[in-house]
N, C-alpha and C positions, 0 to 999 in steps of 0.2 A: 457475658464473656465466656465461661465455663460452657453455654450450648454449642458456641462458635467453635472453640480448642475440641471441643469432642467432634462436632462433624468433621473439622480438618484429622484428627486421629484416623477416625474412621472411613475419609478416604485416602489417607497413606495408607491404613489396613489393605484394602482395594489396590491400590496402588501394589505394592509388595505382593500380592497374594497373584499377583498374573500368569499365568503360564506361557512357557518359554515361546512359544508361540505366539502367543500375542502378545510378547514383548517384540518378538522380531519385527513383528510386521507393523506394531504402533512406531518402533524406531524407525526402520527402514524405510515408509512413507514418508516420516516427518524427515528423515536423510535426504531425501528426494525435492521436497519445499523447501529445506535449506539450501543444497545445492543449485538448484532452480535459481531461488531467490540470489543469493550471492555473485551467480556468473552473469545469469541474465541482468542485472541491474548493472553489475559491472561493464558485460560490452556494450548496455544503452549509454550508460556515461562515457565512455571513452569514443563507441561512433558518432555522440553528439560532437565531443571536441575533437575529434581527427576530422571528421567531414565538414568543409565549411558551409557546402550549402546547408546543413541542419542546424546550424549554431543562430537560432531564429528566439525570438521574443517568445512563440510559444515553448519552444523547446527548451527553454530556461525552466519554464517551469516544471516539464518533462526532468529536466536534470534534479530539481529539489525535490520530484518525490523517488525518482530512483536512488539518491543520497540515503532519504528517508527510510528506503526499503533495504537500502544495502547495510545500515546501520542497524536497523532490527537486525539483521542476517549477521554481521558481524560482531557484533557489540549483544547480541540477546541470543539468537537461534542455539548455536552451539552448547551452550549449557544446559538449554531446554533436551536435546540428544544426551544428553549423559545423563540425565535425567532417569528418560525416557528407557535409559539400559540397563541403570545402576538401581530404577525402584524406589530414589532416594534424594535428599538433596544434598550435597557431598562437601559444596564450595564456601560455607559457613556464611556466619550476620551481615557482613560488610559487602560482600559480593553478592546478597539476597538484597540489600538495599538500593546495589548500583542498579543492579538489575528491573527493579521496581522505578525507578528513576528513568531511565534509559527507554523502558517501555513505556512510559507516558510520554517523554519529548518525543521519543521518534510519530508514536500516535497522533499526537497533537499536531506537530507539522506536516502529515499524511492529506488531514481533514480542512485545516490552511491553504497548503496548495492546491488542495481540489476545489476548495472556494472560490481562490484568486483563479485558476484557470476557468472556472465558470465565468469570471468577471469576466480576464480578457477573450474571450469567447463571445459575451455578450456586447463589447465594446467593437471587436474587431464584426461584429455580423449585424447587428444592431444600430448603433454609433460609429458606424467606421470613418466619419469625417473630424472624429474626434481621439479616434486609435491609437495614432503613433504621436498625440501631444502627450493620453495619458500613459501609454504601453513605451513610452522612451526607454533607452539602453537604461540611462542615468535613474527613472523613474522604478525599473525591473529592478534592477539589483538594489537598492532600496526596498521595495517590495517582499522582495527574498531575504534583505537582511531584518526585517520584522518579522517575517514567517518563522524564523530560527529563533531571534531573542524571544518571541513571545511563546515558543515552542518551550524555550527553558526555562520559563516562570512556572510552566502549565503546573510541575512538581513540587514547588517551593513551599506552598499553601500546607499543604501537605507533611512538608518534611517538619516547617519550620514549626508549625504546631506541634510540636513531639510525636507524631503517628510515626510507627513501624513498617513497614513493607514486612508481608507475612507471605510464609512456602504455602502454595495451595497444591496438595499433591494431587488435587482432582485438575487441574489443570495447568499443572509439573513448571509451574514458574511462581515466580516472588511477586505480589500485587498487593491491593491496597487490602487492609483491612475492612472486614465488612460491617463492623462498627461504625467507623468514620462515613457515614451514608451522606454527612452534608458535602465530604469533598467528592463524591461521586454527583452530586445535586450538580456542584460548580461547576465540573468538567463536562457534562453534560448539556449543561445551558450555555456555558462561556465558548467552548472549542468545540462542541457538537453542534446544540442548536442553532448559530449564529449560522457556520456555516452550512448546516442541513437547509436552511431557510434560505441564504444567500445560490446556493447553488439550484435549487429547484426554481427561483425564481429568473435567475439567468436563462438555463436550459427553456423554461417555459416560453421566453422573450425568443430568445433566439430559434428553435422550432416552429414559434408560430411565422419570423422572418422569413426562414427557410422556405416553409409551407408558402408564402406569399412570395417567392421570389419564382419556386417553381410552376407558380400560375402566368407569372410575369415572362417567363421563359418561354412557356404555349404558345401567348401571344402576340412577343414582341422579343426581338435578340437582344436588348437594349438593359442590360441588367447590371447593377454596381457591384453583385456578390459572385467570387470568383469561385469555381468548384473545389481548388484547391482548398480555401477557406470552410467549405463544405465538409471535407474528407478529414481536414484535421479535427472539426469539431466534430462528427461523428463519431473519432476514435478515440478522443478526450472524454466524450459523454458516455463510452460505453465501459470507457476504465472508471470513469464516476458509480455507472450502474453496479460494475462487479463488486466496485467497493463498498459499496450499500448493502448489494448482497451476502457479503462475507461478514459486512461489521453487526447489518440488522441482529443476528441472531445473540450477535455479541454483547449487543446492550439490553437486549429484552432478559438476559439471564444477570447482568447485572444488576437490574431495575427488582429483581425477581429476590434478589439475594438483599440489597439495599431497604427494599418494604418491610421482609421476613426481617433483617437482621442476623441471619444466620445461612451458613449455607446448606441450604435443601436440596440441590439440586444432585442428581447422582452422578456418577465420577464419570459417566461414560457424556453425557452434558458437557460436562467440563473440558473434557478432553475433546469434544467437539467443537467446543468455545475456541481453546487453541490453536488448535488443526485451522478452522477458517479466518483466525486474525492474521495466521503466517501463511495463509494461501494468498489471502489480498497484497503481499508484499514479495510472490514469488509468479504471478500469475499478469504483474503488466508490459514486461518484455514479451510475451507469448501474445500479447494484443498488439503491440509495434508491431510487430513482424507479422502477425497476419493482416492488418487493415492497413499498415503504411508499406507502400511499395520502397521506398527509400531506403527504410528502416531494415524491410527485407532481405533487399540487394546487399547491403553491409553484413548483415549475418551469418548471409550465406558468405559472404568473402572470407568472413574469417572464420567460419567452423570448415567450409571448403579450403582453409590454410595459403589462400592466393590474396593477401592483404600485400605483400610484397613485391610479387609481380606481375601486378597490373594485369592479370588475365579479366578479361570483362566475363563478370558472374556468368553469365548468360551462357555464356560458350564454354565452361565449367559444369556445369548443370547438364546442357547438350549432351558434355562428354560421359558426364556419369553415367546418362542416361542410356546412349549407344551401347557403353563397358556393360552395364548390366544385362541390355535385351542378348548381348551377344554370348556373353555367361549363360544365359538361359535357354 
């Protein structure tokens, strides 16, 4: 215990010791993920329920992880910035514990819904004559409400065994102790593994469908899988990839620190740790809007400020476009 309390010393040491300068720019980035994260999640949730035609089975699922993502941002990001400014951790025991709390359930329900959307991904491309017995309204929101309650167990194990949530100032938030390596075992096999294995084995089903639909296409017009279907999974599996990308590094220095028992890793590690778990919850509204045309069109409505009257995007955009070359 004593090796542990000394490395976290000694990256608050670090931590403190920055120059004003790379405090700027580690806040002002992470200002920018935050911000990201919070708008962009917020106008996904709101053009899914203002638009009817988006308000769809898959896009349910869409809605609980931008929940997921707007709740790290609201409920975590923020304090991570004062952090990040002040050098310190400022907000005492009890808001280090929500905090610690908060960042596993929203986690946990991240890696849930990217499961279940592998599923219905593989039902709707797969099993589509079985789709909408299993993918029902009634059957979805069901779905969703296990994704959450089991999202708020993920921590329990945890707490309820007396462990602490501890400040890591290598990575300017309140997390599990690196002592307790068996509850990092749990979370890893229960809310990781289950679905790391559930989701690669859908996407593998369904690509290989895809791959066989498009030979079927060559040959014959006569095909069950509609391209729309095509586009949405595309865009589903490439927010699963980023998320892979962002978390991979995240567990390999977990795993890293869990072996050792102690944190080894230098503060600049750390802080890369965190930078890419809050990029994975600020970077999937920027994937809506480039891969879904729908998605797009809505954005553009309301950063172009014409959600109210009914100007069609298109001829919005047009006009921007004319006003600038004419400026120039």
């Amino acid at each position: 215990m004593n090796g542990s309390l000394e490395s976290l010393a000694k990256l608050q040491s670090v931590l403190s010791s920055r120059s004003n300068a790379q405090v700027a720019f580690e806040a002002g980035l992470f200002v920018i993920i935050f911000i990201t994260t919070v708008v962009g999640n917020s106008l996904t949730i709101f053009i899914v329920i203002r638009n009817k035609s988006l308000r769809t089975i898959p896009n349910m699922f869409v809605i609980s992880l931008a929940v997921a993502d707007l709740g790290m941002g609201c409920l975590s990001m923020h304090l991570l910035v004062t952090v990040l400014i002040t050098s310190e951790w400022i907000f005492g025991e009890l808001i280090c514990q929500y905090q610690g709390f908060i960042s596993i359930l929203m986690a946990a329900s991240s890696t849930q819904t990217l499961a279940w959307t592998a599923v219905n991904r593989f039902f709707s491309v797969c099993k589509s004559q079985k789709y909408r017995k299993i993918f029902s309204w009634r059957n979805t929101t069901l779905i969703m409400a296990s994704i959450w309650g089991l999202s708020l167990l993920a921590p329990l194990p945890y707490v309820v065994s007396g462990n602490r949530f501890v400040f890591n100032a290598g990575k300017f938030f309140c997390y599990l102790d690196v002592k307790a390596g068996w509850f990092t075992g749990f979370l890893v096999a229960v809310y990781v593994g289950i679905s790391t294995n559930v989701i690669f084995y859908c996407y593998f089903r369904v690509f290989k469908s895809v791959r066989e639909h498009k030979k079927k296409l060559l040959q014959s017009r006569e095909t069950t899988l509609s391209v729309e279907e095509i586009k949405i999974t595309r865009t589903l599996f490439v927010i699963v990839v980023v998320f892979m990308l962002c978390w991979g590094p995240v567990l390999i220095m977990d795993f890293i620190d869990t072996f050792s028992g102690d944190y080894t890793i230098p503060r600049e590690g750390y802080t890369a740790y965190t930078f890419l778990a809050s990029l994975s919850s600020a970077v999937n509204a920027v994937i809506y809007g480039i891969m879904n045309p729908k998605f797009k069109k809505e954005y553009l409505r309301i950063m172009l400020c014409k959600t109210l009257r009914g100007v069609p995007v298109e001829t919005t955009v047009q006009a921007v476009r004319i006003t600038a070359a004419s400026v120039a």
